[in-house]
C-alpha positions in Angstrom: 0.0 0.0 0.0 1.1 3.5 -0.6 0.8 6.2 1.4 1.0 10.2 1.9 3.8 11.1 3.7 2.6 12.9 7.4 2.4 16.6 7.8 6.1 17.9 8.0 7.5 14.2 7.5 10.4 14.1 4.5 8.3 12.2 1.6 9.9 8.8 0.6 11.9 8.8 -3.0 8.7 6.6 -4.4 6.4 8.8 -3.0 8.2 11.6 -5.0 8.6 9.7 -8.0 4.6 8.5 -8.2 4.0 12.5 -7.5 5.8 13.5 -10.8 4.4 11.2 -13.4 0.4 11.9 -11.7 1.1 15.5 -12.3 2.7 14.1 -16.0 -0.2 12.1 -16.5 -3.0 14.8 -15.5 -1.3 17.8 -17.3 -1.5 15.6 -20.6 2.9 14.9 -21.0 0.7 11.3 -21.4 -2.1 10.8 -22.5 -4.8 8.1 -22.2 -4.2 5.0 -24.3 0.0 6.6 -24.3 2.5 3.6 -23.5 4.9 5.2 -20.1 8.5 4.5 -21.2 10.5 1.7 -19.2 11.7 1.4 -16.3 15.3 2.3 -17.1 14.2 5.6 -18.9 11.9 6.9 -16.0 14.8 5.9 -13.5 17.2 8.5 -15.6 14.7 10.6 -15.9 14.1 10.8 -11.9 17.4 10.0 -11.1 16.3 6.8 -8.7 17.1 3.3 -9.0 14.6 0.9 -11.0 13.3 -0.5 -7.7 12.1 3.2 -6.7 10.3 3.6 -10.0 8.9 0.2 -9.8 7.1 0.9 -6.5 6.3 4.5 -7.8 4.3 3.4 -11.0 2.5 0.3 -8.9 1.3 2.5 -6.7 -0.2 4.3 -9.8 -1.7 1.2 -10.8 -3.8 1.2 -7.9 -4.7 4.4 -7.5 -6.2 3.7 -11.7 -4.2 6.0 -13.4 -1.9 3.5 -15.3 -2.7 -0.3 -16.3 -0.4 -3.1 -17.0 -0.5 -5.1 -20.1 1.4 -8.4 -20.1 3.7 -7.9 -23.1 2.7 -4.4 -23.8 4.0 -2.4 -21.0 2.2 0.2 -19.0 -0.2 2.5 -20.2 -2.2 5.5 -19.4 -5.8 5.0 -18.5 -8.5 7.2 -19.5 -9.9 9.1 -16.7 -11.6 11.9 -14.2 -9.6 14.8 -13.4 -8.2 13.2 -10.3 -8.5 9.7 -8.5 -7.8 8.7 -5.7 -7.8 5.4 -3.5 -9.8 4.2 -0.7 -7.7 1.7 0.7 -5.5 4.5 2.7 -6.4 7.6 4.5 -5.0 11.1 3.1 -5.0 14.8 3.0 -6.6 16.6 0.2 -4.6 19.3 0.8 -1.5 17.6 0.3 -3.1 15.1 -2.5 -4.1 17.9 -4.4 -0.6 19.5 -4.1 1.1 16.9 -5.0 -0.8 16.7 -8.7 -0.4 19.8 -9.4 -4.0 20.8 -9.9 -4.5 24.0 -7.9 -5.9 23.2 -4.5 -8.2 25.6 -2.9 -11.0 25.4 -0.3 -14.1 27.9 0.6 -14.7 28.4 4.4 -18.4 28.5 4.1 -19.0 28.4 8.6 -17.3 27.2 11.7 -19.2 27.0 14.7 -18.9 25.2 18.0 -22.6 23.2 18.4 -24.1 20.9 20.8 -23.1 17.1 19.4 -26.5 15.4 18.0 -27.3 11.6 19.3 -25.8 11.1 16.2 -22.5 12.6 16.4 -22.0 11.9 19.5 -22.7 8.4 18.9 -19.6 8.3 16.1 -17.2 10.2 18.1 -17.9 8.6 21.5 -19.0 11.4 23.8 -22.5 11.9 25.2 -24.6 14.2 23.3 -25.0 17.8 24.1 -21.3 17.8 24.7 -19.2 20.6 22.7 -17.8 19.9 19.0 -16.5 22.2 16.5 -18.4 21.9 13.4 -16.8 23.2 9.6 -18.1 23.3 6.7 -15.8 23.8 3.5 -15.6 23.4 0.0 -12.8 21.8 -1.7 -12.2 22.7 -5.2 -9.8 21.1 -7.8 -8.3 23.9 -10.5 -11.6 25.8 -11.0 -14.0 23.2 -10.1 -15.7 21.9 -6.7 -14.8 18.7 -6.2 -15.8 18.2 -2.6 -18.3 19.5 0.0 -17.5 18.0 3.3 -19.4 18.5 7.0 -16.3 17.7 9.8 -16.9 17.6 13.2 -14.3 17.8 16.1 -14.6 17.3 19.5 -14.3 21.2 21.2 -11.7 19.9 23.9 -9.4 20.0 21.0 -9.8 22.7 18.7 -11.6 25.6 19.4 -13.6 27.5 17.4 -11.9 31.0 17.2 -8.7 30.3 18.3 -7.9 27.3 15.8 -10.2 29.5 13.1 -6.9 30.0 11.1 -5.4 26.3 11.6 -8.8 25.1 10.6 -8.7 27.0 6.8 -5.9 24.1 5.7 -5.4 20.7 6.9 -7.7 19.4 9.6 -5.0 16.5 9.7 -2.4 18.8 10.5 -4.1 20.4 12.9 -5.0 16.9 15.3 -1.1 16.2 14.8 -0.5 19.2 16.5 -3.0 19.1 19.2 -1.6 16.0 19.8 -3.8 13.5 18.2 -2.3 12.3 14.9 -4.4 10.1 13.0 -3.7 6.6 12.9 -6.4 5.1 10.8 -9.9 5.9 9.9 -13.2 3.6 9.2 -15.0 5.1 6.3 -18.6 3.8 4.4 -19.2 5.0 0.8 -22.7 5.3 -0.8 -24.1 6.7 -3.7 -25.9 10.0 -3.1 -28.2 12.5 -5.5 -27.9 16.4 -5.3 -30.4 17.6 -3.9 -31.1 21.7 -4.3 -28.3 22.8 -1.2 -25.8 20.0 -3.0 -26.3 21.3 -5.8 -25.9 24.8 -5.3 -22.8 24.2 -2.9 -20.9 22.0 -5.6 -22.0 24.1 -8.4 -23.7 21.1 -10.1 -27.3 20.8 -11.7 -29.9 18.8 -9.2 -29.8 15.1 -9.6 -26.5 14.9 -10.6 -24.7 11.4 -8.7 -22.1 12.1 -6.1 -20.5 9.6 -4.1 -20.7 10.4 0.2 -18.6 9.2 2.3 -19.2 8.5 5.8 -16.3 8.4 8.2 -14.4 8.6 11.7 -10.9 9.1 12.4 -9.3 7.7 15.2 -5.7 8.4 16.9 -3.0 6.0 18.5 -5.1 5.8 21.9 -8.1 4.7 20.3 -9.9 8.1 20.6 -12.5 9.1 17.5 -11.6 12.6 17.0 -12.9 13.4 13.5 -16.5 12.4 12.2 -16.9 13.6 8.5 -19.6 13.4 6.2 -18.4 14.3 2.3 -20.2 14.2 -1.0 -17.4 14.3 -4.0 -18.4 14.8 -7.3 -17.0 11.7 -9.1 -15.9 13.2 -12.6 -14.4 15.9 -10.6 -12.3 13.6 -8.4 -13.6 9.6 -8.4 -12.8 7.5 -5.2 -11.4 4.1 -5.9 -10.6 0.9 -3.9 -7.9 -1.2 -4.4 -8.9 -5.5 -3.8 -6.5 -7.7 -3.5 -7.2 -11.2 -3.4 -8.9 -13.7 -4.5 -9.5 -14.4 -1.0 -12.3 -15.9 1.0 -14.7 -14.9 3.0 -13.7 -16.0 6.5 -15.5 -19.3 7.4 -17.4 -19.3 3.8 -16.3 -22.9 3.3 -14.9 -22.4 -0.2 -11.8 -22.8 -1.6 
């Protein structure tokens, strides 16, 4: 699996390499259907050994930008503006960066609210208690690409004096109040925009988005991020990654 670097943490040579050819590959130096040159080429042309650029272009291959054809090489896939894969947790801030599409956001509130049953119920406090709601669009060169509803417990951030912090990344930010994020638990489902989607993501009504669901959760154990996001999937499309075949534990086949 491969991975973002942290906050502030030196990225890895493959991470660096798999950063250059995305922003190749989405600023059209390949296009879809274009074979990628070989392995010894694109280690020259990075200056890295072969086994950097190997791990660099797999981790392409999972994320759906390139495709491997036995005997053929690898190629460039068609494709949304920007993918990106399910099967780790990340930053859009720093994804977006790193592909060289302009990243920007729109601040539309932050407030501190009383946690609904059903808040509290994902973050593991009672309800009534204190959490820092934001609201924010995340936009990809020109377009939206993702309207997203965080909440954060209010013993960590606080409304007005984190307002700043809380304009870039909210990943950052638990890091530094002492709760990195170790892993979260996500659920994707298909959604329509309704009027307020629509208007927000600067989409007509009815278009499909995919929502995602999910909780973030630090070393201790602690949920301190409950999300709700609705992404518009030509804008940037969520993948996941399966490995396998495997079975289904206790299934009985083989």
């Amino acid at each position: 699996m491969t991975t973002y670097p942290r906050p502030g943490a030196r990225p890895l040579l493959a991470d660096m390499v798999r950063d250059g050819l995305r922003r190749e590959v989405i600023t059209g130096v390949y296009e879809p259907g274009t074979r990628l040159p070989n392995e010894g080429e694109l280690a020259r042309e990075f200056a890295v050994s072969r086994a950097t650029v190997r791990e660099a272009v797999r981790g392409l291959v999972e994320e759906g930008y390139l495709a491997r054809r036995q005997g053929s090489g690898t190629f460039v896939t068609a494709r949304p503006l920007l993918r990106n894969s399910l099967d780790r947790n990340f930053s859009y801030t720093a994804y977006l960066e790193s592909t060289g599409v302009r990243a920007g956001r729109r601040i539309l509130s932050v407030r501190t609210v009383k946690a609904s049953e059903a808040v509290a119920d994902q973050l593991g406090i009672s309800p009534g208690q204190p959490v820092v709601e934001l609201r924010r669009v995340r936009t990809a060169g020109d377009r939206s690409a993702v309207f997203s509803i965080d909440h954060i417990p209010a013993d960590i951030v606080h409304e007005e004096r984190d307002r700043e912090a809380l304009e870039g990344s909210i990943y950052a930010l638990l890091a530094d109040r002492g709760h990195p994020v170790s892993h979260g638990e996500a659920v994707v489902a298909p959604a329509s925009a309704d009027a307020d989607l629509a208007t927000v993501l600067e989409v007509s009504p009815g278009t499909l988005l995919q929502h995602l669901q999910q909780v973030d959760v630090d070393p201790t154990g602690r949920h301190v991020l409950y999300s709700l996001e609705w992404h518009v999937p030509d804008v940037i499309e969520l993948r996941v990654y399966r490995r396998g075949p495997g079975t289904a534990e206790g299934d009985g086949r083989s």
